[in-house]
C-alpha positions as a Python dict, from the first residue, in 0.01 Angstrom:
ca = {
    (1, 'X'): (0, 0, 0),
    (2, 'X'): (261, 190, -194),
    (3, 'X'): (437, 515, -98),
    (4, 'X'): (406, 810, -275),
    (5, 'X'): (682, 944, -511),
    (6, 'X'): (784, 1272, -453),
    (7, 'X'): (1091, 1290, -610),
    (8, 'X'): (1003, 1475, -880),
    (9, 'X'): (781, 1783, -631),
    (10, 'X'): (1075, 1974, -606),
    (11, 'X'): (1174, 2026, -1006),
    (12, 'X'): (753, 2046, -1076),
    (13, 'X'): (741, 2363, -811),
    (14, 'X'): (1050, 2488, -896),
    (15, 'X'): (953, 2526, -1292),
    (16, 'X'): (635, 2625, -1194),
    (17, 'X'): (736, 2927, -1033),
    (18, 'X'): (990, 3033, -1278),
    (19, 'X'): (722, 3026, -1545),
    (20, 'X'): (472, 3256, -1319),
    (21, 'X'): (740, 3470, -1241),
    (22, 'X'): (836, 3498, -1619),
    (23, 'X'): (492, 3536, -1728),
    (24, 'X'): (421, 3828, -1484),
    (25, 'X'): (777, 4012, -1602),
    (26, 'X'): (633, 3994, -1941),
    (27, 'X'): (293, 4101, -1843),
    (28, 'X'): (441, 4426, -1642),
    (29, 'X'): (705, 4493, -1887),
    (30, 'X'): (426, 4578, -2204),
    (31, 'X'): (204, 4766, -1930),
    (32, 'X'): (199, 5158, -2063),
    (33, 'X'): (376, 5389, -1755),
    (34, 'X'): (337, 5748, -1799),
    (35, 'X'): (728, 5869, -1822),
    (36, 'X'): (690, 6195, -1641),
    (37, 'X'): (387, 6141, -1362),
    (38, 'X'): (136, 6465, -1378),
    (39, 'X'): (-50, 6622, -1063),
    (40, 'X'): (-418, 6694, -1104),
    (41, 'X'): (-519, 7041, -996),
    (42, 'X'): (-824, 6936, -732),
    (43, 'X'): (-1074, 7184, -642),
    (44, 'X'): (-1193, 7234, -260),
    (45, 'X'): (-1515, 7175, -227),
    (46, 'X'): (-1725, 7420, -48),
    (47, 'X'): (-1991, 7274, 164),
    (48, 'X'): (-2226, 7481, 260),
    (49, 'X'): (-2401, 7412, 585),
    (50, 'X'): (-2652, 7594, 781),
    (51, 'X'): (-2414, 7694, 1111),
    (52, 'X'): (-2175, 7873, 878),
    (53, 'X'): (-2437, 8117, 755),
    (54, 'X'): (-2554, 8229, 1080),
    (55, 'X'): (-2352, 8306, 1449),
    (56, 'X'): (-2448, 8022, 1683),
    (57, 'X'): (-2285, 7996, 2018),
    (58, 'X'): (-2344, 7716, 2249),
    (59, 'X'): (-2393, 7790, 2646),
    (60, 'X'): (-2278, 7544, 2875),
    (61, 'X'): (-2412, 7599, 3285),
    (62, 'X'): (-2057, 7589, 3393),
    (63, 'X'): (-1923, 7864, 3088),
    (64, 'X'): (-2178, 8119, 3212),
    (65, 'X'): (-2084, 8338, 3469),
    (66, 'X'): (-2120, 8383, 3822),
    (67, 'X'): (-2448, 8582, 3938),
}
């Protein structure tokens, strides 16, 4: 049975990666970046549920006091 040749793995990988890795520099490098990065002015947004338009209190038996 013959043996595999691998002697020629190591230049195949090796060229292989330099062309992804030159491909993706070329890809990034023609991507737009903004030059000065802006912040945008978010509003708070009121929620409005029903416990905050009326006074609710909670009694636990052990808050209340002693009789």
């Amino acid at each position: 049975m013959p043996q595999l040749d691998t002697s020629t793995w190591t230049i195949t990988i090796t060229s292989m990666t330099l062309t992804l890795l030159i491909l993706f520099q070329l890809k990034f490098s023609k991507f737009p970046y903004p030059l000065i990065p802006t912040y945008k002015i978010m509003n708070p947004l009121k929620q409005d549920n029903p416990w905050e338009k009326k006074w609710t209190k909670t009694y636990l038996p052990l808050s209340l006091p002693p009789q």
